[in-house]
Every structure is written in C-alpha cells, then in structure tokens.
GULUM-331985 format. One record per residue: y, z, x of N, C-alpha, C in turn; residue number from 1; residue in one letter; chain. Coordinates in Angstrom, 2 decimals, m for minus. Layout:
n.y / n.z / n.x / ca.y / ca.z / ca.x / c.y / c.z / c.x / nr / rest / kette
Y / Z / X / Y / Z / X / Y / Z / X / NUM / A / A
...
//
This chain:
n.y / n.z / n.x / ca.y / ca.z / ca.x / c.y / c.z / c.x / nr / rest / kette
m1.16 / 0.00 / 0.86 / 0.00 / 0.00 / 0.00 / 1.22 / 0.00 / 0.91 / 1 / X / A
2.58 / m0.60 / 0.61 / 2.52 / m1.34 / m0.24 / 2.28 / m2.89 / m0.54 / 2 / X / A
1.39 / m3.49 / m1.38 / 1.19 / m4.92 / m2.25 / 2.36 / m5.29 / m2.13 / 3 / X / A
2.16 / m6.59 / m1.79 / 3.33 / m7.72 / m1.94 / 3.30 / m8.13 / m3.34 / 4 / X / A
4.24 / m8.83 / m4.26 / 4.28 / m9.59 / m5.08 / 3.78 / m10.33 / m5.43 / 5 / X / A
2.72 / m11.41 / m5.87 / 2.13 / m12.71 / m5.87 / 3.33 / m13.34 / m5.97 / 6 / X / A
3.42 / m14.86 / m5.29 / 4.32 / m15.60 / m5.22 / 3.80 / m16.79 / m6.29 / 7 / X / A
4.28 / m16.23 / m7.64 / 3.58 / m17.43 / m8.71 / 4.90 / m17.81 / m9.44 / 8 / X / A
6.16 / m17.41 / m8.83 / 7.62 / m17.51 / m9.99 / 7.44 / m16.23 / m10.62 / 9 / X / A
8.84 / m16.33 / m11.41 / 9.50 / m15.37 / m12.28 / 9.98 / m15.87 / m13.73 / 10 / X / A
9.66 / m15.70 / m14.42 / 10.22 / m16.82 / m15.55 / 11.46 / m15.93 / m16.17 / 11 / X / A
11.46 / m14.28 / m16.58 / 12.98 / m14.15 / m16.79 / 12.48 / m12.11 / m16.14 / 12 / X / A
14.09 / m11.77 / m15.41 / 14.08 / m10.11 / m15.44 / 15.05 / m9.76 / m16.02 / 13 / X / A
14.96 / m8.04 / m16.10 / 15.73 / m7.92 / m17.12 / 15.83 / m6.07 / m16.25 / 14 / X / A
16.95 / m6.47 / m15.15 / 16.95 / m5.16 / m14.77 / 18.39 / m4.59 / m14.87 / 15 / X / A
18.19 / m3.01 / m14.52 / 19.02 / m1.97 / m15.11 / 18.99 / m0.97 / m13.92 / 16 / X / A
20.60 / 0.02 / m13.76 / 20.26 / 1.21 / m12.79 / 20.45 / 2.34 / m14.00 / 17 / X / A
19.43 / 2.82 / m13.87 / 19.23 / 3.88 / m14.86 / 19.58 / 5.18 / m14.21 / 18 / X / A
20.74 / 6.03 / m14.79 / 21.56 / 7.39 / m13.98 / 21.16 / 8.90 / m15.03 / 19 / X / A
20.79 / 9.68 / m14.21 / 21.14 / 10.81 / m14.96 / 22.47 / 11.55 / m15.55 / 20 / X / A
23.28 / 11.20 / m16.15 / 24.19 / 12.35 / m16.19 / 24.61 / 13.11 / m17.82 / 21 / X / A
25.06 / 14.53 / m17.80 / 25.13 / 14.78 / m18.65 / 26.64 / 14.48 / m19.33 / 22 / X / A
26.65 / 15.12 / m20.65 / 27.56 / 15.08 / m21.30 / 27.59 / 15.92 / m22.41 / 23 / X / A
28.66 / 17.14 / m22.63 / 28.78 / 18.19 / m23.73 / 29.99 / 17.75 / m24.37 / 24 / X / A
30.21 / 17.58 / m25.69 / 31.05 / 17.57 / m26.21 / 31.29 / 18.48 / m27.28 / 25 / X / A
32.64 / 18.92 / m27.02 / 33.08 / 20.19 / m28.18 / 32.78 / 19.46 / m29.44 / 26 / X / A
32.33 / 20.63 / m30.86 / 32.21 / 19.95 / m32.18 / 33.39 / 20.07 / m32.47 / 27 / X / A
34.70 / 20.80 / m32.33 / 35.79 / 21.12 / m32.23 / 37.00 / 20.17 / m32.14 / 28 / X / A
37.06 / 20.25 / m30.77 / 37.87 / 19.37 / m31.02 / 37.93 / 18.20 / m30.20 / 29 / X / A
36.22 / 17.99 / m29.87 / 36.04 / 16.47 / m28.94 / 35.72 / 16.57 / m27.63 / 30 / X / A
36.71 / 17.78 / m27.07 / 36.98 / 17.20 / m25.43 / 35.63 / 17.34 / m25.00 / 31 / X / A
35.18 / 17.02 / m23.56 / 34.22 / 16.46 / m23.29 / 34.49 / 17.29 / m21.39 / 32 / X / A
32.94 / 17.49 / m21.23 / 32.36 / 18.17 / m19.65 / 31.54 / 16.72 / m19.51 / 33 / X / A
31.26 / 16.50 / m18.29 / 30.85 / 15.50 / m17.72 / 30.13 / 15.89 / m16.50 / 34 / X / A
28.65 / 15.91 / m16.09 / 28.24 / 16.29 / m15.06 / 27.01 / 15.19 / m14.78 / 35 / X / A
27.55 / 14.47 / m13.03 / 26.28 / 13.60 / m12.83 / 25.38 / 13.77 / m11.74 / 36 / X / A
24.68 / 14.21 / m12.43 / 23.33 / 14.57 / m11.77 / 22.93 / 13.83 / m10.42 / 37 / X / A
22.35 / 14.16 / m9.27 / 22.08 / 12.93 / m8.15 / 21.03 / 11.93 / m8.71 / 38 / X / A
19.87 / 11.91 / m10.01 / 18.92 / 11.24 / m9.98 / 19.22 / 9.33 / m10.46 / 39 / X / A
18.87 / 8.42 / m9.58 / 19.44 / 7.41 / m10.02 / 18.08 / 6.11 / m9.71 / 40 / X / A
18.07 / 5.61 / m10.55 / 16.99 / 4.41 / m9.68 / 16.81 / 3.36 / m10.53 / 41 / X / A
16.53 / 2.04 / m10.28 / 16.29 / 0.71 / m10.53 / 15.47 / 0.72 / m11.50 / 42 / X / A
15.06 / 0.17 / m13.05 / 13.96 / m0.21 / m13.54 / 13.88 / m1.74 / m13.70 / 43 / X / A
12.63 / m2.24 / m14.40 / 13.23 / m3.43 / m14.67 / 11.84 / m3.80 / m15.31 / 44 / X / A
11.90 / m5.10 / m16.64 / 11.13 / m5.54 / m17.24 / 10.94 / m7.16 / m16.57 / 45 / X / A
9.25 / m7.61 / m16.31 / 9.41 / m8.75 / m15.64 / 8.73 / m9.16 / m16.43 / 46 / X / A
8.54 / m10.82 / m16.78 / 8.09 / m11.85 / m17.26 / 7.29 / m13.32 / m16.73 / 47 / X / A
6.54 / m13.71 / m16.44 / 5.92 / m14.38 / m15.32 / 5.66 / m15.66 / m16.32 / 48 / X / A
5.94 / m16.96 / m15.76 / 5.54 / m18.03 / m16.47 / 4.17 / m18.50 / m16.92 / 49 / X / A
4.25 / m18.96 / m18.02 / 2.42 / m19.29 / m17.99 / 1.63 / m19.53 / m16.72 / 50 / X / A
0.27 / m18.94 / m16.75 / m0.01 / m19.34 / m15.47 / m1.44 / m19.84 / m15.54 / 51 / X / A
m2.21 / m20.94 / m15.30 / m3.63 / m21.10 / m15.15 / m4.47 / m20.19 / m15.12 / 52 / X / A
m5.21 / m20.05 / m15.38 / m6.32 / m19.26 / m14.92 / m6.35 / m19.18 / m13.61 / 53 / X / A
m6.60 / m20.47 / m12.42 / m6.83 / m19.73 / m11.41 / m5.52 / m19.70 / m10.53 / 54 / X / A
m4.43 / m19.69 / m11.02 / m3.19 / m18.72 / m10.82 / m3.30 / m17.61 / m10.88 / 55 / X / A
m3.16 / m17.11 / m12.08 / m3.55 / m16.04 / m12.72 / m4.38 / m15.07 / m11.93 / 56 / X / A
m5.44 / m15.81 / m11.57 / m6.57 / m14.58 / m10.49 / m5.91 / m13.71 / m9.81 / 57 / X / A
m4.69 / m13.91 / m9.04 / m3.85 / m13.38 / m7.64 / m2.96 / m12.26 / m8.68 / 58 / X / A
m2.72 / m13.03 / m9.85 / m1.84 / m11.60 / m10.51 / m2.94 / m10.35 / m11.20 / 59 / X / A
m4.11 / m10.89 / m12.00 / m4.83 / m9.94 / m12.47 / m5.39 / m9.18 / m10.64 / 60 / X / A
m5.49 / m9.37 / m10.06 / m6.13 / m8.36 / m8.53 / m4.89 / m7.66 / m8.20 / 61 / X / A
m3.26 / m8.51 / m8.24 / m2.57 / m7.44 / m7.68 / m2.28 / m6.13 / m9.01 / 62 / X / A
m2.22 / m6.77 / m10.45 / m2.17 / m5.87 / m11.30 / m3.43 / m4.28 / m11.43 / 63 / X / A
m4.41 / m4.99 / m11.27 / m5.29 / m3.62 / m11.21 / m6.08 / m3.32 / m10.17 / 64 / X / A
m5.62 / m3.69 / m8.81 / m5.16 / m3.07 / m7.44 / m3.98 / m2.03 / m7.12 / 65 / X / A
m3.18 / m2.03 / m7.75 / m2.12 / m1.16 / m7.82 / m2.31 / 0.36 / m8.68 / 66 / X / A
m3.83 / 0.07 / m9.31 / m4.56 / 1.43 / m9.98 / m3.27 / 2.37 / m11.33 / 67 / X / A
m2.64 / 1.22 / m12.07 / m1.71 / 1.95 / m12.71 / m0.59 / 2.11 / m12.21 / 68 / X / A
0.09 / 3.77 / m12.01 / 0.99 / 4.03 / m11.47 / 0.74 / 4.80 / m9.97 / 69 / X / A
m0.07 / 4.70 / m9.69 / m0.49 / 4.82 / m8.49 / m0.10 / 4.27 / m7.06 / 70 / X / A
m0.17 / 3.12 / m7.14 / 0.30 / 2.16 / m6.17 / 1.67 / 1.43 / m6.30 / 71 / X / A
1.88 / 1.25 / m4.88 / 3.20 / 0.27 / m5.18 / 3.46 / m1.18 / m4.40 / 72 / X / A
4.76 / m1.49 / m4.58 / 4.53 / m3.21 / m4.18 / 6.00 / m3.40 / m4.29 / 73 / X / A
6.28 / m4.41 / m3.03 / 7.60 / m4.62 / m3.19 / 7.94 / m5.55 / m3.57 / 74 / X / A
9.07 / m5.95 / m4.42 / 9.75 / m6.70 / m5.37 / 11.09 / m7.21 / m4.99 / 75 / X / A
11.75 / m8.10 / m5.32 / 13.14 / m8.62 / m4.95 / 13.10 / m10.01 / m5.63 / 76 / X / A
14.34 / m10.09 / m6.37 / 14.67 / m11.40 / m6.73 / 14.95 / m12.57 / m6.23 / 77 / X / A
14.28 / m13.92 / m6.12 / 14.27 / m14.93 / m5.22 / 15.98 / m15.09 / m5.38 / 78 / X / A
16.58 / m15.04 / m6.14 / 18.03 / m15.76 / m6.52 / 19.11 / m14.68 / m5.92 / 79 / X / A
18.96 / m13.58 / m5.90 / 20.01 / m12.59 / m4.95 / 19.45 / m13.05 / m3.21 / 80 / X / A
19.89 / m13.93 / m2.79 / 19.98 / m14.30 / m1.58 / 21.32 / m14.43 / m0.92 / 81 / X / A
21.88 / m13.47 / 0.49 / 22.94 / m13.84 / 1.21 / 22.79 / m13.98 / 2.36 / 82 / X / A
23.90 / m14.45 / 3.43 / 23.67 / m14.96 / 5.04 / 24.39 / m13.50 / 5.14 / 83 / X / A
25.08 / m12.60 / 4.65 / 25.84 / m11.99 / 5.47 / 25.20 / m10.98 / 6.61 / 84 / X / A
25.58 / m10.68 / 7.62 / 25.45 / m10.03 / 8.73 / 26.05 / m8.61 / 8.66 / 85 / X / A
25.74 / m7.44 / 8.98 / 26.61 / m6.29 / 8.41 / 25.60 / m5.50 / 9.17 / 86 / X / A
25.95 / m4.03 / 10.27 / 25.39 / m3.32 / 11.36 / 25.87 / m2.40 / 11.00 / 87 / X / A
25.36 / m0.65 / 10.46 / 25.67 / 0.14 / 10.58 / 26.36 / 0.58 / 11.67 / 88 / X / A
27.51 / 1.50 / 11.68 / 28.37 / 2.31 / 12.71 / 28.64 / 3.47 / 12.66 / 89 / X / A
27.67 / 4.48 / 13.02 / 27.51 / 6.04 / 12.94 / 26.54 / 6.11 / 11.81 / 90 / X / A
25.54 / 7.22 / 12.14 / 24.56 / 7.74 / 10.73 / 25.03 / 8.11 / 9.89 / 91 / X / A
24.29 / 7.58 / 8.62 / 24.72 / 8.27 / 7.59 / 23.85 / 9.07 / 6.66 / 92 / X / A
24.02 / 10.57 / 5.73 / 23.35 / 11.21 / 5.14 / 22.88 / 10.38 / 4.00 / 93 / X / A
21.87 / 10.99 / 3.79 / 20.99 / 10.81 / 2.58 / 22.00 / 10.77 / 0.98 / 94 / X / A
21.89 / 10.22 / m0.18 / 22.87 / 10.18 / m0.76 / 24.07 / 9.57 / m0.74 / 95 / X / A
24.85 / 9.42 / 0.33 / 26.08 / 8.76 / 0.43 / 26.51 / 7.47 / m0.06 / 96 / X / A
26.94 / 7.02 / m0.89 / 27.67 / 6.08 / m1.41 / 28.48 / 5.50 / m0.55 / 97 / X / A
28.72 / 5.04 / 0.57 / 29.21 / 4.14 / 1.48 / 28.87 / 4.35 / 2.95 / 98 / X / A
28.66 / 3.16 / 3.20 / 28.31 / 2.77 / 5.14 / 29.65 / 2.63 / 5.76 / 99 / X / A
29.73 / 3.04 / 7.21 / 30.72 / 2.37 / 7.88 / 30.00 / 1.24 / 8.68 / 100 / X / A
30.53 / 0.45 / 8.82 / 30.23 / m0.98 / 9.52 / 30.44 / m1.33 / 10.55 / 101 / X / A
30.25 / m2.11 / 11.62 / 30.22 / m2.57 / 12.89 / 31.18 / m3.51 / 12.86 / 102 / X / A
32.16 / m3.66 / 14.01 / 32.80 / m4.92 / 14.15 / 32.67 / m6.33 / 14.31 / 103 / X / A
31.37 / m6.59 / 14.38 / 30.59 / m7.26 / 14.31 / 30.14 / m8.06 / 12.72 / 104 / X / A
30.75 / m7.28 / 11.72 / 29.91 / m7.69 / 10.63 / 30.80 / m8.42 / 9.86 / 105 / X / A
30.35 / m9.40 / 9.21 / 30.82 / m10.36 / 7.89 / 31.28 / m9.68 / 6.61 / 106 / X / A
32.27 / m10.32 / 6.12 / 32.62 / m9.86 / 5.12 / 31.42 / m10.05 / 3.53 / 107 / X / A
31.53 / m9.10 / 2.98 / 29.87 / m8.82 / 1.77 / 31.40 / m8.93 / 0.44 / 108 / X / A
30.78 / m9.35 / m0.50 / 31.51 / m9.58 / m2.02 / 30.63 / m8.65 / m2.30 / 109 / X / A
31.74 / m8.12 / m3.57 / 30.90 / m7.06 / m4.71 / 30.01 / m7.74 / m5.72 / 110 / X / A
28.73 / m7.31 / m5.90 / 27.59 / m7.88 / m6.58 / 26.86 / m8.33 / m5.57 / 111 / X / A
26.54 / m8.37 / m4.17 / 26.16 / m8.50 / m3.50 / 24.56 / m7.60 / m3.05 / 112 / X / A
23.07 / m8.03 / m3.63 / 22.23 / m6.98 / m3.10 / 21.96 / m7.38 / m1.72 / 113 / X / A
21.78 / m5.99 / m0.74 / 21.00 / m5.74 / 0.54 / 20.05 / m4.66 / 0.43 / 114 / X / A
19.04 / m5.14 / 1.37 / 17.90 / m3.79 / 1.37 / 18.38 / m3.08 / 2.63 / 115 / X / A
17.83 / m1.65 / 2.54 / 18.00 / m1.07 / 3.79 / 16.98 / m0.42 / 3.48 / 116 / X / A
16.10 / m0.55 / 4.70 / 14.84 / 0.46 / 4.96 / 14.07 / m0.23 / 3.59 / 117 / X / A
13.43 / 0.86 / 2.78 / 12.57 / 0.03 / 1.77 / 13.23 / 0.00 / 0.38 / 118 / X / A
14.79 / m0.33 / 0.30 / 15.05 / 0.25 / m1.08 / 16.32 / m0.65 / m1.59 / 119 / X / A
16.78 / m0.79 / m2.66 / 17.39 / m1.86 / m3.03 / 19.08 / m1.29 / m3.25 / 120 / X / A
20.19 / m2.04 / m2.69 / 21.34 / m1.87 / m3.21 / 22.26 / m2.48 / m3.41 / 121 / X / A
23.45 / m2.53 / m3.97 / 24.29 / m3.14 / m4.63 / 25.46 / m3.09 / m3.91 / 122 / X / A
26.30 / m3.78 / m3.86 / 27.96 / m3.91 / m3.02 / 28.67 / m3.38 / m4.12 / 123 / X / A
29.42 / m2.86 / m4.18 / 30.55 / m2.52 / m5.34 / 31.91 / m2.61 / m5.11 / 124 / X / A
31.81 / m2.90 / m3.76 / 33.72 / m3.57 / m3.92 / 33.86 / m4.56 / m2.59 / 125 / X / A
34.59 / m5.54 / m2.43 / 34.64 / m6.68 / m1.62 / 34.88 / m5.62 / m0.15 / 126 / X / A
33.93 / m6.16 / 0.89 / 34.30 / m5.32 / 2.53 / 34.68 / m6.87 / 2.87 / 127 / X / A
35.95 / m6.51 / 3.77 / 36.18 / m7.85 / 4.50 / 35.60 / m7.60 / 5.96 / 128 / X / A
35.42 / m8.48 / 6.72 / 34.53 / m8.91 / 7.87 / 35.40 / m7.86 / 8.93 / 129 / X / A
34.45 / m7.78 / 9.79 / 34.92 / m6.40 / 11.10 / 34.34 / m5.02 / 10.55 / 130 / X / A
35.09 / m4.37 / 11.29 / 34.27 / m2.35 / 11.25 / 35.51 / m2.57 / 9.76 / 131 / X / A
34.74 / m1.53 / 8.91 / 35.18 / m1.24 / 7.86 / 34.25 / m0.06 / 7.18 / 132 / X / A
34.18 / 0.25 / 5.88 / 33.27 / 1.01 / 4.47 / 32.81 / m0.05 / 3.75 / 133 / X / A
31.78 / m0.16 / 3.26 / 30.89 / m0.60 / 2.51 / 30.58 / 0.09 / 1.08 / 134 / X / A
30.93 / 0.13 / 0.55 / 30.76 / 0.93 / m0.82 / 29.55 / 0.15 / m2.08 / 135 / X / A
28.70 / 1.47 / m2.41 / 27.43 / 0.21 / m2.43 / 26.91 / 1.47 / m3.75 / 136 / X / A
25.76 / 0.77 / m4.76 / 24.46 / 1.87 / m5.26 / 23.76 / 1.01 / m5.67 / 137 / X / A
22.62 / 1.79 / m5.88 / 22.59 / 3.85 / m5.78 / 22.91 / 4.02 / m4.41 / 138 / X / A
23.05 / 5.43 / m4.55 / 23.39 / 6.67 / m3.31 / 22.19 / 6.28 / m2.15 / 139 / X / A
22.22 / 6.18 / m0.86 / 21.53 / 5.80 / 0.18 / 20.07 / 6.95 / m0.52 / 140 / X / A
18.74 / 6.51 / m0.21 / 17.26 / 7.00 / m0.35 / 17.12 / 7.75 / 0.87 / 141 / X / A
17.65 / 7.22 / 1.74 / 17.35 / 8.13 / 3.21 / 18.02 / 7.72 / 4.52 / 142 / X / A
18.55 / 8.94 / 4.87 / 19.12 / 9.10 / 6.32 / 19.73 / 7.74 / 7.28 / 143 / X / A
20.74 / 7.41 / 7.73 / 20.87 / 5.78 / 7.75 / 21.35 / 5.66 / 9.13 / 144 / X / A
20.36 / 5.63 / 10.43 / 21.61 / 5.54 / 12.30 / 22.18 / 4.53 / 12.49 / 145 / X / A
22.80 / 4.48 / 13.60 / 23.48 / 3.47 / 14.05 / 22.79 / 2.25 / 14.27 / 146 / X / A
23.74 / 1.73 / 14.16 / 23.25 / m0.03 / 14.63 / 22.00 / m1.00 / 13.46 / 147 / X / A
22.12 / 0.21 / 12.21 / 20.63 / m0.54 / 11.69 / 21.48 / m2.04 / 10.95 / 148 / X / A
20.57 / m2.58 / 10.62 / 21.13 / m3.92 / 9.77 / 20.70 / m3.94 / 8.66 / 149 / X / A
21.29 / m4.63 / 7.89 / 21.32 / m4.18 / 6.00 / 21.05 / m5.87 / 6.15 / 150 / X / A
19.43 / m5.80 / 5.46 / 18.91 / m7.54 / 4.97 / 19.59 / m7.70 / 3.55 / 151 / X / A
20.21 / m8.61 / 3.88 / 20.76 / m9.88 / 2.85 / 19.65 / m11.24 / 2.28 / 152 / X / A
19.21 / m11.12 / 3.28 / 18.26 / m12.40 / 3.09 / 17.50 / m12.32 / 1.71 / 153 / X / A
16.58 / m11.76 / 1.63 / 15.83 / m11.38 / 0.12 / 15.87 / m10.28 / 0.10 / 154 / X / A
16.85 / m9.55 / m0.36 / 16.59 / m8.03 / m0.51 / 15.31 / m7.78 / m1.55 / 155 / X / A
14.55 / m6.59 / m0.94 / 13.29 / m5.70 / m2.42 / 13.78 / m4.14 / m2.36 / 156 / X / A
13.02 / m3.94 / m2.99 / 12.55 / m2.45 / m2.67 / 11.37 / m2.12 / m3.64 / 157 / X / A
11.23 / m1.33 / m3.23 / 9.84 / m0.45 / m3.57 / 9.95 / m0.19 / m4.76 / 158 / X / A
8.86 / m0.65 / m5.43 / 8.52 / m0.17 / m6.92 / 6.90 / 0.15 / m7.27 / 159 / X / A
7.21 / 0.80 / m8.67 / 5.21 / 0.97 / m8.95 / 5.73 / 0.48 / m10.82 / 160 / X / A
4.53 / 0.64 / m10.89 / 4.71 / m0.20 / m12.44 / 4.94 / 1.62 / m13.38 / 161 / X / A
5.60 / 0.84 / m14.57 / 6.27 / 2.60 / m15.18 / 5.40 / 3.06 / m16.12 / 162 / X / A
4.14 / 1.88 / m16.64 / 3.10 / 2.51 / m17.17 / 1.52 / 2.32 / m16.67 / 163 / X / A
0.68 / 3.20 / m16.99 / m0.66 / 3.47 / m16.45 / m1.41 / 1.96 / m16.73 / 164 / X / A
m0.85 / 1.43 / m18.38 / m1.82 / 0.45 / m19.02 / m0.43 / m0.77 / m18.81 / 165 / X / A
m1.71 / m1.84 / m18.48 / m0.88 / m2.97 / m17.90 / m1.57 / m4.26 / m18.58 / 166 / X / A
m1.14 / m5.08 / m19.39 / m2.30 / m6.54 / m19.81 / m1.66 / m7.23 / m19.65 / 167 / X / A
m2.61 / m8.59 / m20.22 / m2.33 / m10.09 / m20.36 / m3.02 / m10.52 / m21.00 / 168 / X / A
m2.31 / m11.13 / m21.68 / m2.70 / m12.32 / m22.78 / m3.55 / m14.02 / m21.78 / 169 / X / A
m4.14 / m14.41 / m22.70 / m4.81 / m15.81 / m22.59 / m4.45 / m16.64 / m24.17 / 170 / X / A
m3.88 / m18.10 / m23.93 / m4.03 / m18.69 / m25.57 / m4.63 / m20.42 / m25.15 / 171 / X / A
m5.06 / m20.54 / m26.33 / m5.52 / m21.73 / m26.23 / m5.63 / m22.61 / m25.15 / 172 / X / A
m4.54 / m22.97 / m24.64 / m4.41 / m23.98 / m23.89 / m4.86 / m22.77 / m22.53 / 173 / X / A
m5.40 / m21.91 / m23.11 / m6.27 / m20.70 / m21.49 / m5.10 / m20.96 / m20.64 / 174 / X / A
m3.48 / m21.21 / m20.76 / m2.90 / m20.41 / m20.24 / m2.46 / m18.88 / m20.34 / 175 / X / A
m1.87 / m18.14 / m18.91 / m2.37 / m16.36 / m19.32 / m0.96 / m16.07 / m18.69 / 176 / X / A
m0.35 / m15.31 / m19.71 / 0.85 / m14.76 / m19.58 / 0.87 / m13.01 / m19.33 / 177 / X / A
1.72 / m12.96 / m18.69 / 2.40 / m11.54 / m17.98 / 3.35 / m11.28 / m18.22 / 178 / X / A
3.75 / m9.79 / m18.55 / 4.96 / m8.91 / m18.99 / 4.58 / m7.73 / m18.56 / 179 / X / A
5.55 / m6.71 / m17.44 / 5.65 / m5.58 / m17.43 / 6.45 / m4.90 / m17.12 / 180 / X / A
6.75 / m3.87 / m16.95 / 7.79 / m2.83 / m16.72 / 7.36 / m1.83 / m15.44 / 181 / X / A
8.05 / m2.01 / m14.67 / 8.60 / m1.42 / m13.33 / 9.55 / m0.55 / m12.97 / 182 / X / A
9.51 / 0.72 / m12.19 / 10.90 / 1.16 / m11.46 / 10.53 / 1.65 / m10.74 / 183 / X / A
11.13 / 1.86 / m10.12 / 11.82 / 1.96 / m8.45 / 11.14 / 2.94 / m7.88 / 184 / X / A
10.17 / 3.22 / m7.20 / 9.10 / 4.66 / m6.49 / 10.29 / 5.15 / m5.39 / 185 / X / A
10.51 / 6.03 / m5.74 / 11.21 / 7.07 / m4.99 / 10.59 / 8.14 / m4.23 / 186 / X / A
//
C-alpha cells in the first residue's frame, strides 16, 4: 500500500474540502460564536467511463485489493496539471497555512493544486515569482524543511475509499460501470 489508480480515464469528479467548524447562535437575538476546529480533508465522488470487461479486470482487483477501508491509493486529477517550479525556504510546522519560498521559484495563480509529500493542496492567492508566502489548503499534514519542492506536475494525495461496500454494475452491452466515494487518509 499505497495502490496506484488504474489508468482507465475518469468520466466525471465531484470533489469538496470538507472543514470542521462550529457555530452557536443566540435564539435571542442572532449573534453568532464561531469556532474552527483544525480537522479538514478532501472527499470526493468518482465516476469511471464504461469499461469492457477486460478493462474492467484492473478496476475490480484494485477495488477489492484495497480490502474496503483499509487500504489506500493515490489519486490526482489528470486536468490540474502545472510547470510551476516553487522550493521551500525555512521549515515549516505541521498545520500552517502558508510556505515561504525560494528565490528561485515561479510565480503559482490561485486555484493552482501541488502535492507535497503525500497530500493534496490548493493555492489561494496569486505568489508572484522569487522568495515570497505561498498561501495554500488545507493546513500543511506534516512538518515541511528546506529546499523541498512542491509537484505541480500531477498533483495526488492519499486517499482510501469512505465506505467498506464498494460495486459495479454490468448491462447488456457487458459494459461495467464504476462509482465511488473517497477521502483523503490522514
């Protein structure tokens, strides 16, 4: 562990960052406490194009190879692809919501995913090129030193499927379709 993906396409996803936080509101007179919790992580519902039967073989082995929620496998969208270049500059803690950057690095647009280490994140405001902050989520998964490099290329990260029971359909034309739901193994 972890399973790669089968490389059979994607026909549609449908992902989300799902956050803990609370919220009390007076019956009174409205006003409102606001508290956000650190727990934050990726889910996402996938959809796989019809596939042959002996297509199909490579997804039914990685589906119940992964033993449920047991196992995991990394994931990333073929279509979030970037060239940018970007080098951590000083470690950073666990949690933190922004990198400092190397002078060295390219400017990243917001909406921009990179992986770091095994886990997936997001740009949230334009860094222009040189040493700068990077402002990104979720909150870093773990501990981040110098000099590491943040892949642009196909970003993944680590996921396990979010339920135990997993199927697929077969119809007539014995093509066999796939649908499931995933998030993010933390």
């Amino acid at each position: 562990m972890p399973l790669s993906f089968p490389n059979v396409g994607i026909q549609n996803v449908s992902m989300r960052l799902r956050r803990v936080v609370s919220v009390a509101e007076s019956p009174f007179t409205l006003d409102t406490q606001v508290y956000s919790h650190q727990g934050a992580r990726w889910e996402a519902e996938v959809t796989l194009p019809p596939l042959t039967y002996a297509e199909a073989r490579s997804v039914e082995a990685f589906i119940v190879g992964l033993k449920g929620r047991e196992g995991t496998f990394t994931f990333g969208s073929p279509l979030h692809t970037d060239t940018a270049i970007v080098l951590t500059s000083g470690s950073t803690a666990i949690r933190s919501e922004t990198l400092t950057t190397s002078a060295g690095s390219t400017a990243v647009s917001a909406g921009t995913y990179f992986q770091l280490g095994s886990y997936l994140y997001l740009v949230t405001a334009d860094k222009s090129a040189g040493a700068g902050t990077l402002e990104f989520q979720p909150p870093l998964r773990e501990t981040i030193a110098t000099g590491q490099a943040l892949d642009f290329t196909q970003p993944k990260s680590l996921w396990r499927m979010a339920s135990n029971d997993v199927s697929w359909s077969t119809n007539q034309a014995s093509l066999q379709g796939f649908s499931f739901a995933m998030v993010e193994a933390l």
